[in-house]
N, C-alpha and C positions, 0 to 999 in steps of 0.2 A: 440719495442716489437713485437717478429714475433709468428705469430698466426699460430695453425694449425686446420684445421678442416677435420675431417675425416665424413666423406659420410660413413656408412656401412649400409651393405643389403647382404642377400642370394645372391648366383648367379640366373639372370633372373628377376630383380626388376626392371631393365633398369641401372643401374650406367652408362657402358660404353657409352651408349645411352646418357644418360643427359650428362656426362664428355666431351663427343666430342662435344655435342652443346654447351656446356658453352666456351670450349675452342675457340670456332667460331663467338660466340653474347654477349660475357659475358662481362658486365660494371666491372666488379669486378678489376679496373686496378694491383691494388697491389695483385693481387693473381694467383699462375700456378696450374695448375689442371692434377692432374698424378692418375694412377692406377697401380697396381702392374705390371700388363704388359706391363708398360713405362720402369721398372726399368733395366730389359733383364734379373732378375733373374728366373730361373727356379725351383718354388716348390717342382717337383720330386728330385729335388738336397739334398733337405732338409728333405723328408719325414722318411727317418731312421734314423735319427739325434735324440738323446735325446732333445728333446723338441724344435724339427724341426718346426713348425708353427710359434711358438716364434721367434724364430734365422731367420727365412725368413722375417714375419714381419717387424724387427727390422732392418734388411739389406735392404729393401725395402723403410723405412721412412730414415732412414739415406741418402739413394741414392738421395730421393726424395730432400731431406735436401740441399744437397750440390747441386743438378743441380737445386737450387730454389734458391740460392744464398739470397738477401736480400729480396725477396719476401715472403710474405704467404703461404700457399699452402693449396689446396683444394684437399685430397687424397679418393679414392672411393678404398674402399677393402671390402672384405668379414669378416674382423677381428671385434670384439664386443669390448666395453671398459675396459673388466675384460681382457681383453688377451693384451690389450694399457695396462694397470696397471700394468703387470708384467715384460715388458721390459724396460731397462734401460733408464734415459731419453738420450733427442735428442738433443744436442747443437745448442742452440741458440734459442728452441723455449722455449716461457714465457707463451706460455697457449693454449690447446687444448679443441675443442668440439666436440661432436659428435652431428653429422645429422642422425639416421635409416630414410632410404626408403623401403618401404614396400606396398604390394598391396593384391589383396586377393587370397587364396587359387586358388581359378577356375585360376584367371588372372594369377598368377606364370606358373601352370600348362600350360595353353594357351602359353604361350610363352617361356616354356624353348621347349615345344613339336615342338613349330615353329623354333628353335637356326635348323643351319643347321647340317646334321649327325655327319660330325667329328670336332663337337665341345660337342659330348658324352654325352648331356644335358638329352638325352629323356626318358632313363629308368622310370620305373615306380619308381625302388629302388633309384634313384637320386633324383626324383623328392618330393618322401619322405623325402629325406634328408632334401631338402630345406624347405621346410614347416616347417619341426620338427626346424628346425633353426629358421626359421622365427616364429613361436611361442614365441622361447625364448625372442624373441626381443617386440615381444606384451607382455608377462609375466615380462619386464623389461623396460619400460618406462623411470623411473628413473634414468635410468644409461644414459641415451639423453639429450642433450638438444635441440633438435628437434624432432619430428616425422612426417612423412611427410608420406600417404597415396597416392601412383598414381595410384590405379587402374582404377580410371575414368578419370584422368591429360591425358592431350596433353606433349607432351616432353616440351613444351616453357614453360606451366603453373607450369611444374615441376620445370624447373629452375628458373622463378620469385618465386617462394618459397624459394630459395635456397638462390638465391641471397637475397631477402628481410631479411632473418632471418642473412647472416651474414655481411650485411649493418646496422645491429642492434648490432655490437659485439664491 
């Protein structure tokens, strides 16, 4: 039975941050741990596509799928589980969860302000975005089977969350 579990969060929550340390410390033996920007697709590729977010996604988990081979996978994207629900399933996996990371407003702001300049984080109108995102994801609990608050976590304490909850699955 191969499990997949998706990490989602705004951009600036730490994912890639936690993903690189887990891929580094992580007990988790049966499991690799990818982000969209493992996969070498490029979004802008997709973005005038009728239902280019979808179609990226979905190329993205598949890719993850096959260089995961018999493994698990622990995938950290920016994607919610209503937008998982609308693409096709993914062969071979038998069941999926989802992790939201989330931290708080000031802490988002603090650190996409910090992301270095060309990584285009800093606008004020970005940074709105993220929020307004990250809302949806406090206004939806439900749709989790985790939630995970770091805005006062050390990266380690983040990932023993992580890891604990899917040594529970």
């Amino acid at each position: 039975m191969k499990k997949l579990v998706i990490l989602c969060a705004t951009c600036g929550v730490g994912k890639s941050t936690v993903k690189d340390y887990l891929k580094e410390k992580s007990t988790l033996g049966t499991f690799v741990f990818y982000d969209s920007d493992d996969m070498g697709l490029n979004w802008h590729d997709y973005k005038d596509e009728p239902d280019g977010a979808r179609k990226y996604n979905a190329d993205c988990l598949k890719s993850a799928n096959y260089r995961a081979k018999a493994k698990n996978i622990l995938f950290f994207s920016c994607m919610n589980p209503l937008e998982y629900e609308e693409m096709p399933s993914i062969e071979g996996i038998t069941k999926t969860y989802f992790i939201n990371l989330q931290c708080s407003d000031e802490q988002l702001y603090k650190r996409l302000k910090g992301r270095p300049k060309e990584r285009m984080t800093d606008s004020d109108e970005f940074i709105e975005s993220q929020v307004e995102y990250m809302n949806w994801f406090r206004a939806n609990p439900h749709h989790m089977d985790c939630v995970i608050d770091n805005t006062n976590l050390a990266v380690e304490e983040t990932a023993t969350l992580i890891e604990n909850f899917i040594k529970k699955l």
